[in-house]
N, C-alpha and C positions, 0 to 999 in steps of 0.2 A: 504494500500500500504506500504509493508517492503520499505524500505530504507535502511535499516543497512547494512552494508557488512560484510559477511562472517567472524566469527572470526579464529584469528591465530588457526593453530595446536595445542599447547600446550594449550589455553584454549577452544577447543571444545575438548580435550581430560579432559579436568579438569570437566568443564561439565558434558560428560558421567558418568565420575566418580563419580558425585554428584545424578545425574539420578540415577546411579544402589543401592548408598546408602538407597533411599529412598524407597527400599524394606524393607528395616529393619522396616518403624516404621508399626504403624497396619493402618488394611485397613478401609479406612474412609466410611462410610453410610450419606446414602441423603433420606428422606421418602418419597420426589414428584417424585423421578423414579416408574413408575409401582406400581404405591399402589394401593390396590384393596380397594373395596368396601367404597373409601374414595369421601367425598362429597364437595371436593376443588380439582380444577385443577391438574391435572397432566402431566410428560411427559414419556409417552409411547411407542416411538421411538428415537433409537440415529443411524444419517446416518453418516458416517465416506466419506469423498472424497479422494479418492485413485487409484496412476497413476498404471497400469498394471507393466510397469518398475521400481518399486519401494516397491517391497517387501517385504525391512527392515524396511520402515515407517511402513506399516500395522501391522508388528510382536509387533513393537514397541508402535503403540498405541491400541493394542489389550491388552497387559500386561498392560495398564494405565487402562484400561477401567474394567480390572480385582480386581484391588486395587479396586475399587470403590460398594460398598453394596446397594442395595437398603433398603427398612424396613424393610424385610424377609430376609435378608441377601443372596441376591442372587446378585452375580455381574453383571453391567451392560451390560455386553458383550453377554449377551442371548438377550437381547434387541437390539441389533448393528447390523446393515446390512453396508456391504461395499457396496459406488456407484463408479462405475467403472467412474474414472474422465476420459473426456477430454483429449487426447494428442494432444500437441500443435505442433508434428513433423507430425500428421496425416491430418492438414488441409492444404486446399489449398493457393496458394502464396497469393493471392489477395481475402481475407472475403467476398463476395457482403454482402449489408446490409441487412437485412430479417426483420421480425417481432419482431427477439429477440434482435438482437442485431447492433446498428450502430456503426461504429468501427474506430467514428472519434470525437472527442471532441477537445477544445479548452485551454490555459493557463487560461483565464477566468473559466472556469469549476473548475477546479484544483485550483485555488487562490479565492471560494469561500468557499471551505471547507478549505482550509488551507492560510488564507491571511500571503502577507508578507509584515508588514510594512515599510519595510526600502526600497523594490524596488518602481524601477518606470518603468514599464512596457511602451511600448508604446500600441496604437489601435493597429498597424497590428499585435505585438507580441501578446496581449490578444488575438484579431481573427480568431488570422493564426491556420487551423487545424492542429491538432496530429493525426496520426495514430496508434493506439493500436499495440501492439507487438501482435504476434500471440499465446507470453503465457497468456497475459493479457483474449484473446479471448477466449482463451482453458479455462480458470479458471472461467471466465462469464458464459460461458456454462455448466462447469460442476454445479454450484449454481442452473441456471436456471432448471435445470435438473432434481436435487432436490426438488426445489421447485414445479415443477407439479406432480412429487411421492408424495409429501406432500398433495395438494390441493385436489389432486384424493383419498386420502388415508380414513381411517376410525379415526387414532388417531389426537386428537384435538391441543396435543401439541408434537412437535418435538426437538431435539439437533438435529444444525447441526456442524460438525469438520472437519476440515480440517487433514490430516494427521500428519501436524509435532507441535502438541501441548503439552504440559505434564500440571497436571491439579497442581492448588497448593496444597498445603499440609489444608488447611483449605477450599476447596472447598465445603464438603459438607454439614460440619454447616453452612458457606455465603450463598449458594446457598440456604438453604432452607428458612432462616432467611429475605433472599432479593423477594424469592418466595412469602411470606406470606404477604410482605408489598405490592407488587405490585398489589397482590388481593385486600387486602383492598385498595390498591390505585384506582384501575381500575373501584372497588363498580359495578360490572357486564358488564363492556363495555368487546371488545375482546382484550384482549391482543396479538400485533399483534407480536413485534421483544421484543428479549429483550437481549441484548447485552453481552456477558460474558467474551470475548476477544477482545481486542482494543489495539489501543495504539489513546491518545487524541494528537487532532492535539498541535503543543507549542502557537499558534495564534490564536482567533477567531473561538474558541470551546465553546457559551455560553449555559451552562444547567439549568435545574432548580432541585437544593434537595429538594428530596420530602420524605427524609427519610434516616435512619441511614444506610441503604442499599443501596440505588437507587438512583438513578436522569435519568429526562429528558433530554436526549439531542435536540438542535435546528439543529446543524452541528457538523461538525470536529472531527468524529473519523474513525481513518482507520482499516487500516485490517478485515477482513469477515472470521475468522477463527474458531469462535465458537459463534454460535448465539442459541438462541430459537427460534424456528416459529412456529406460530399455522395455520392452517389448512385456518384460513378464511384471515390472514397476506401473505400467500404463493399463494390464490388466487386475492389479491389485487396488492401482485407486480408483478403476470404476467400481470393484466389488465393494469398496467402501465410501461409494457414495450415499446418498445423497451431501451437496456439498452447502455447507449451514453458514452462511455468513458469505465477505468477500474469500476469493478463493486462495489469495496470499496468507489469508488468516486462518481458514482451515483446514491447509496442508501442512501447516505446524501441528494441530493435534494429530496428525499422521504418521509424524516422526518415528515413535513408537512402532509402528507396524511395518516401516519398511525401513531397507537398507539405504540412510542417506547420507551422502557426502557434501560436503563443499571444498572450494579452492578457499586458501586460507587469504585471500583478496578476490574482489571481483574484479573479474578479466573483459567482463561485457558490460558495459554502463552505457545508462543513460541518459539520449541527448538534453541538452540543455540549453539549445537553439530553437524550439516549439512548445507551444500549449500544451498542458495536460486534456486529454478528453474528457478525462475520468471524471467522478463525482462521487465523494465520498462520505456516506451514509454518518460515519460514525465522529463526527467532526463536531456536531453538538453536544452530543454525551460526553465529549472529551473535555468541551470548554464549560459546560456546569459543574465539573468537577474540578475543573481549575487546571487542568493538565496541559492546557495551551492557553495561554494571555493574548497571545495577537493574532488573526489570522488576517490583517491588513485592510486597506480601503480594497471591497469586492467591487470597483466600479462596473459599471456595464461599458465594455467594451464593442459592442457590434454596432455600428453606422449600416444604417440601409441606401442599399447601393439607388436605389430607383424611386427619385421624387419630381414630382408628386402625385399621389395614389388618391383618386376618388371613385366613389362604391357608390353604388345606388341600386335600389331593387325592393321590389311591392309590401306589404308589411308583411310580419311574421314570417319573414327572410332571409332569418338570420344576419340581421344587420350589427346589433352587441356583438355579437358569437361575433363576426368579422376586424370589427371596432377593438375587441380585447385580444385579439390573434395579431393582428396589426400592433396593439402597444407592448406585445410580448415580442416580436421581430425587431423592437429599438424605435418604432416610429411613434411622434409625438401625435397622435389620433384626436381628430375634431368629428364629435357622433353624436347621433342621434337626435339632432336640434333642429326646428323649422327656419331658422335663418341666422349666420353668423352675424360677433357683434361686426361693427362698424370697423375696428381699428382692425382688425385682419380680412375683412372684405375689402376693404378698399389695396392694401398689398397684393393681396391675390389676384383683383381684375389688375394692377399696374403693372404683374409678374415679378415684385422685389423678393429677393433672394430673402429678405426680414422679416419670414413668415414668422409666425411660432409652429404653426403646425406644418406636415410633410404629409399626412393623408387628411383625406373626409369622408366619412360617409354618416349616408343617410340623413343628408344637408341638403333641407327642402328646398331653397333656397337655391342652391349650386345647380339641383337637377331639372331647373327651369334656364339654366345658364350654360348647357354642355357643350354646346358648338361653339359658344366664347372662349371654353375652357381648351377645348379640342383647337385653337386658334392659338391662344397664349401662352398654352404648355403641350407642342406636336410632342415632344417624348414621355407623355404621361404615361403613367399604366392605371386601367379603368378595370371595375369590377364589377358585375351583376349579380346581385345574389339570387339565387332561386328557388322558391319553397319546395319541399317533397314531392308535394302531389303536383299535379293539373292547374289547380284553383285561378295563377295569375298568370297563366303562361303568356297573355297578351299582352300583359305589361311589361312581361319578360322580352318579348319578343319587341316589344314598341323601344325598349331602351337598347336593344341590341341592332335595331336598324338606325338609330340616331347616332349610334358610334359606330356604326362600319367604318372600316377601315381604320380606324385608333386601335391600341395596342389593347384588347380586352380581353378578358374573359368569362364565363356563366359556371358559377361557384354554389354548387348546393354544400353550405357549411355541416350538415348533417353527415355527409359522407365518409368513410372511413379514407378516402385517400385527399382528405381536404387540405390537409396540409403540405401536403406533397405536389395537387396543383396550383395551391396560391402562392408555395416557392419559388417553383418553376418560374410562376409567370413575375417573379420580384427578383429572381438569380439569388435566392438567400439560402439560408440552415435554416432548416426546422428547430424547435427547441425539443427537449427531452420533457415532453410531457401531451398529455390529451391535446386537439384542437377543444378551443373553452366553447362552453355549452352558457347559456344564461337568459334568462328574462327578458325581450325583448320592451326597451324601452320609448321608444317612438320619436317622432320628431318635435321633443318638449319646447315650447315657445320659449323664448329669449328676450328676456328684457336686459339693455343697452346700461352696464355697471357704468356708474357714476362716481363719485368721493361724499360718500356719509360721513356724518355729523354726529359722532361715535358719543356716548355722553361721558367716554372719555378721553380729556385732550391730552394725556402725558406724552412722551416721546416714546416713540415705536422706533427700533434699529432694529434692523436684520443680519446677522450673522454671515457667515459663509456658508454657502450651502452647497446640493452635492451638486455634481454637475453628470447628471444622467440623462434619458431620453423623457424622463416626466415629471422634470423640475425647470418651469419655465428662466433662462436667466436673465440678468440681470439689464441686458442691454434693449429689453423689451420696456423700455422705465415707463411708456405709457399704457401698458397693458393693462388691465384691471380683470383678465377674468372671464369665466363665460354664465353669466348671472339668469340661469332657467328658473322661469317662471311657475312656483310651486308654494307649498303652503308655508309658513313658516313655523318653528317652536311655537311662537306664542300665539295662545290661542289653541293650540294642537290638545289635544285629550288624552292624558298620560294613565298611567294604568292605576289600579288601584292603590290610594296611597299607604295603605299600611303593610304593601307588600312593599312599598319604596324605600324603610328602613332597610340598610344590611348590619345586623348585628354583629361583632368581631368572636362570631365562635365558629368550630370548626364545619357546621354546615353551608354558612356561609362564606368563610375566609379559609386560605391553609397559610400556613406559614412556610417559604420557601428553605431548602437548605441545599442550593447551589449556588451557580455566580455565571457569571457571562464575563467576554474575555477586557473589556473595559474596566472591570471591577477589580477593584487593589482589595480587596475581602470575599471572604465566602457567607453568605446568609446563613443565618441559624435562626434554629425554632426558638431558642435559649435568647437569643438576643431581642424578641417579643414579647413587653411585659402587658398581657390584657387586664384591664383594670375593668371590672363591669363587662355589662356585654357593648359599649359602646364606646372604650375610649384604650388606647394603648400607648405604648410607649416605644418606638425602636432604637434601637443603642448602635451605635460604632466605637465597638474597643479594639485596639490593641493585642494583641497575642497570636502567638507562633501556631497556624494550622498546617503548617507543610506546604501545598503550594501558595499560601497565603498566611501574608501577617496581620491580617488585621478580619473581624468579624461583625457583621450589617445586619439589620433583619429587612424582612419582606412579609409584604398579605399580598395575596392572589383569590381572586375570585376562583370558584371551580367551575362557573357557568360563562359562557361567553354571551357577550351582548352586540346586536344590528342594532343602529339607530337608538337615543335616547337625550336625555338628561343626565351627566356623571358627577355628583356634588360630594365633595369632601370638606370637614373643617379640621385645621390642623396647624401647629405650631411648628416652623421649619426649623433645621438648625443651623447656627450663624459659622460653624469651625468654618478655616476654607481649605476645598478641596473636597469636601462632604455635598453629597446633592439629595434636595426632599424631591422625592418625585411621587406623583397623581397621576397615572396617563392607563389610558388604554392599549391595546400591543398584542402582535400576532406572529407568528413566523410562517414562511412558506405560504404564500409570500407574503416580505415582512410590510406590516401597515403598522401605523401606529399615529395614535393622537398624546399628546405630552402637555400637564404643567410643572414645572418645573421650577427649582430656588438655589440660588449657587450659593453655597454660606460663605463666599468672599465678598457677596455682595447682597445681602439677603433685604434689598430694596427693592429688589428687578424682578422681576416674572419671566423668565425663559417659554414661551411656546412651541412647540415644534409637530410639524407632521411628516412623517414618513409614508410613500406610497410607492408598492409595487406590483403590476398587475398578474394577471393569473388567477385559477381557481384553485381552491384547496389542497394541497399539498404539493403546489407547483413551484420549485429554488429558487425564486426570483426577491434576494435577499441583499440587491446590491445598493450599497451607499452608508457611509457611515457618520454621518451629519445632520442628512433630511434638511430641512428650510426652516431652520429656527429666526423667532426673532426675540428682542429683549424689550418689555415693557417698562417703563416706570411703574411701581407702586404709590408711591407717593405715602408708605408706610414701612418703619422693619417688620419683615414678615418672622424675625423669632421670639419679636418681644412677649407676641399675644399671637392668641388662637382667630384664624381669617378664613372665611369659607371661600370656596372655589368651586367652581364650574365649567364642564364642558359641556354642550348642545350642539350635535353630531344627528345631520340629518342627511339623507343623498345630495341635496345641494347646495348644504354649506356647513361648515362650522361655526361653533359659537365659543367663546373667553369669558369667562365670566369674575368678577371681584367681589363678594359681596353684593352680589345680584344688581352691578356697574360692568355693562357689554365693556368690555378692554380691548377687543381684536374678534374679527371674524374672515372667514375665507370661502367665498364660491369654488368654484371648478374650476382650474386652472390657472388658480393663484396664490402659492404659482405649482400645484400640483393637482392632480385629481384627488374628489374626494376618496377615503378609504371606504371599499365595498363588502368588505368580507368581516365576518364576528371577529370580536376578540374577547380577550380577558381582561378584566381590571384589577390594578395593581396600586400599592401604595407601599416605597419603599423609602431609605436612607440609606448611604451608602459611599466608600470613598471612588473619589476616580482618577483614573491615571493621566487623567490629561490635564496635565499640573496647569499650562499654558491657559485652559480654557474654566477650568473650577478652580485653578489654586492648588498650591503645593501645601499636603497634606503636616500638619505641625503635632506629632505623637503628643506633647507635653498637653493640649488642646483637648483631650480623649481620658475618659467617654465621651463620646456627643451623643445630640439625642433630637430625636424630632418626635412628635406627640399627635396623635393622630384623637378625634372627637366625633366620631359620626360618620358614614357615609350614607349616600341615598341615591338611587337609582331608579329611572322611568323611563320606559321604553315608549315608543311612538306608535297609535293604532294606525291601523292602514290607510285610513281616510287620511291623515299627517303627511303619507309618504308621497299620495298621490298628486298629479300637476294640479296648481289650482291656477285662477284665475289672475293672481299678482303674488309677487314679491316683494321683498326689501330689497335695498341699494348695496354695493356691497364696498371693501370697506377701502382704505386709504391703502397706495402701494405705499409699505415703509422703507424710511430712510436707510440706506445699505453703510454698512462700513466694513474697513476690512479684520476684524475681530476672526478671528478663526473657530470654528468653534468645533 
């Protein structure tokens, strides 16, 4: 299992450059490739694992495998068959489990090949199942694959590789030198793996040297990307299949049953000039237990090749389903609205490059405009969507004679290969998850955002924010927003209110005890003192827990909440470097609405929302910022107890002070609203980003924030629905360059 991230540009460019150097020197000879008439072991096949989509690996490890002689000096690449790997975009959303593979392992599983002494895991986190990413499953499969070509086959021993490897420069004298010990090691048992590529776990990796080449390993080494397998090795690990977890992690509990070697170095590493594909399951379990602090800004890195993209087609057309497939490809998506505001209508009839957005659809508006469009942008790509049945095919058909001859095409989103021709006709990737399914929402009327008259006038600044494909920036300074016409909170009929208290006991609250990799503490049950069923206490101390020095508490709702009212009263704390946070929050993909109090400055109100599209359980987890902004209070928030609000509706946010509107947010300003449940949360806590909360001062500690109430009211349906008018929406705030 890689781990590593992706290096910078400048050294996967240095890299390359180091790669194409090592033409120069001569090419290296191995004598156990394909030797004939010789009466010691050999290997006789090399299978390379190689994705259809990725043609420049092949090119590129076909040239390695070229440098490399057998004793007759014949390169190994007459030897080499490519196996067609596994795509992970080709399987289905949900693996059932089969013979080969169950596609559920545990922290436990994971923390026996690679223990981590410093945590302290609890039982449910060790038991609680993982679900394998579906490239973990793709990569399993393509092995397994492998390995029964092997088993079925005639040659006794096999190389297996993975595509992105280069071999070292001394591979063929190691390899042959480690070859000859292992015989004499084995004294005629079968030699089952024998390891050539690895990376050894840092923990509870014990081996036995058995030689100036070799050693036995017990456990703890990853990666599966260049191995030897013999013939009766390749049939013993299908007998003990099924394969429970990623497959680098559970061919170490394997060990035990078969005969396995490695070279006491790896001889086949790899490259570090490309992207990993991979996607790895077990990367959150790691970081609530504290076993990894960083795993870096996850920006979205994909730009779409082909703008600009308008959709149109009859209702119930799957026009959402298109709209959230399009923001999950990287495009900034303008949908489902009877007519754009003004400030990007008028850009789009003049053709400025200054759009904010790069698609449309289902822009009433636009599709009484298409010949203008079909005029202003000849290289667009258009799209028609088309229901299941019959029912509009003459709308269908009326919108496909209007664009003849434009670059289009008729998209039933319901299709199992839908995503495959809206790729197509965009030149992009698919992502690794379902085409999204959703509610279609229709062409919601627009009312033309203005600058409200907030009935608070403190200073509003905005922090640095992320810079992804659904966070509008900064150079849009006249933008305000796309402000649909629908009901608002007030007025709105919220549920019963004596269901609106949440009590602080465990039916309604848990108390966390893990951490996330920003957090310089681990949460404990111990650091939450409940007083009553309505009022707590959370402490930040001080002391050694192994991968952390310091100890936080947390409440978590066990229920998620669409849409509401989220009121807490509570006392922040002033240390700096300590943050009181209120917010709601989701992962996969990650949303999140936040208030926030930095105790360096416990005057200010921090806001932030994070938005990333997708439906439920889709990785779209990138950005580590989101578009915070800092209000005035115009009070210290740790002197005394201050209530707070958030009012979270589909078409805008609400800030609340003591029931004093502070900041609100429409659609697209400068992100979308967040669509999917979450959990509510109320913690304290230290943070590592000294620069932005303050550098933590021990001597300061305990700290403590004080928590009094919360209440919750969720929105009936009649709230959610378009109504007839809206409110204005609110002021673009003042930007600075504060990092946050």
């Amino acid at each position: 299992m890689n781990l590593n991230r992706p290096s910078m540009a400048a050294l996967r460019l240095a890299f390359r450059l180091g790669y194409g150097l090592r033409r120069l020197l001569p090419a290296q000879k191995s004598t156990i490739f394909g030797q004939r008439n010789s009466s010691g072991p050999t290997i006789d096949r090399i299978y390379v694992i190689n994705l259809d989509r990725a043609p420049d690996r092949w090119s590129r490890i076909k040239s390695e495998l070229r440098r490399l002689k057998d004793n007759f000096g014949i390169d190994l690449l007459t030897m080499t068959e490519r196996h067609r790997a596994v795509d992970a975009r080709s399987l289905p959303l949900k693996s059932p489990h089969n013979n080969d593979i169950d596609p559920f392992y545990t922290l436990a599983d994971q923390l026996f090949v690679e223990p981590q002494p410093l945590t302290l895991p609890t039982r449910f986190e060790l038991e609680a199942p993982i679900q394998m990413s579906k490239a973990e499953i793709a990569v399993a499969m393509s092995h397994i694959e492998v390995w029964r070509r092997i088993a079925q086959g005639t040659e006794a021993h096999a190389l297996v590789l993975e595509d992105d490897v280069w071999f070292h420069p001394s591979f063929g004298r190691y390899i042959d030198e480690a070859w000859k010990e292992i015989a004499n090691q084995s004294r005629g048992d079968e030699i089952d793996v024998v390891y050539v590529s690895y990376l050894e776990a840092k923990h509870g990796a014990p081996k036995h040297l058995l030689s100036r080449h070799v050693f036995a390993p017990e456990r703890g080494l990853w990666y599966l990307s260049g191995y030897i397998l013999s013939r009766q090795g390749a049939k013993k690990l299908l007998e003990l299949l099924p394969c429970r977890g990623p497959i680098d992690l559970w061919i170490n509990y394997q060990f035990s049953k078969l005969n396995v070697f490695a070279t006491r170095r790896a001889i086949v590493l790899q490259r570090k000039d490309s992207f990993s594909t991979n996607s790895y399951s077990i990367l959150p379990s790691l970081s609530k237990i504290g076993a990894i602090n960083s795993e870096g800004a996850a920006l979205f890195h994909a730009h779409p090749p082909q703008l600009p993209v308008f959709a149109f087609g009859p209702a119930n057309s799957g026009q959402s389903c298109l709209a959230m497939a399009l923001s999950m490809l990287g495009y900034r998506c303008c949908s489902d609205l009877a007519q754009l505001p003004s400030y990007e209508l008028t850009r789009l009839r003049e053709g400025r490059p200054d759009r904010v957005f790069g698609a449309y659809v289902n822009v009433g508006q636009l599709e009484e405009m298409v010949e203008e469009l079909r005029q202003r942008f000849p290289d667009a790509k258009f799209v028609v969507t088309t229901p299941p049945d019959d029912k509009a095919n003459d709308i269908v058909q009326n919108l496909m004679t209007r664009l003849a001859g434009a670059d289009v095409i008729a998209l039933d989103t319901s299709d199992r290969s839908a995503w495959r021709v809206l790729c197509e006709h965009l030149r992009c990737v698919p992502p690794l998850c379902p085409f999204p399914t959703m509610v279609e929402l229709g062409q919601r009327p627009v009312m033309e955002a203005t600058n409200s008259q907030l009935a608070n006038t403190r200073k509003h600044v905005a922090l640095n924010w992320d810079r992804s494909p659904w966070v509008v920036e900064s150079d849009h300074g006249d933008w305000k927003g796309v402000r649909t016409s629908s009901r608002t909170l007030e007025g709105g009929v919220r549920s019963d209110p004596s269901d609106s208290v949440q009590h602080l006991e465990p039916s309604h609250w848990e108390t966390r005890s893990d951490t996330f990799t920003g957090n310089l503490a681990l949460f404990r049950p111990s650091n939450v003192e409940l007083q009553g069923l309505d009022r707590a206490k959370l402490y930040i101390r001080h002391e050694d827990l192994g991968v952390r020095q310091y100890s936080a508490g947390a409440l978590t709702s066990p229920h998620d909440y669409l849409f509401g009212r989220f009121e807490a009263t509570f006392r922040a704390s002033d240390v700096p470097g300590v943050i009181t946070g209120f917010f709601l929050h989701r992962n996969s993909p990650h949303q999140e609405i936040d208030i926030e109090i930095l105790g360096r400055n416990p005057e200010q109100l921090l806001i932030n929302v994070f938005y990333n599209p997708g439906g439920p359980g889709d990785k779209f987890d990138f950005g580590y910022r989101g578009s915070p902004v800092q209000i005035d209070l115009g009070f210290d928030a740790s002197k005394e107890m201050h209530r707070y609000a958030i009012e979270w509706s589909p078409s805008e946010i609400r800030w609340f002070v003591e029931d004093l509107l502070v900041h609100r947010r429409n659609i697209w300003n400068p992100t979308p609203i967040p669509n999917l449940p979450m959990k509510l949360h109320f913690n304290a806590w230290p943070s590592r980003a000294f620069r932005f909360a303050g550098r933590l001062n021990n001597r300061r500690l305990p700290a403590m924030a004080e928590l009094n109430g919360v209440r919750t009211s969720t929105l009936e349906e009649s709230v959610l629905e378009p109504g007839p008018q809206g409110d204005p929406c609110s002021d673009q705030p003042e930007r600075s360059g504060v990092s946050a």
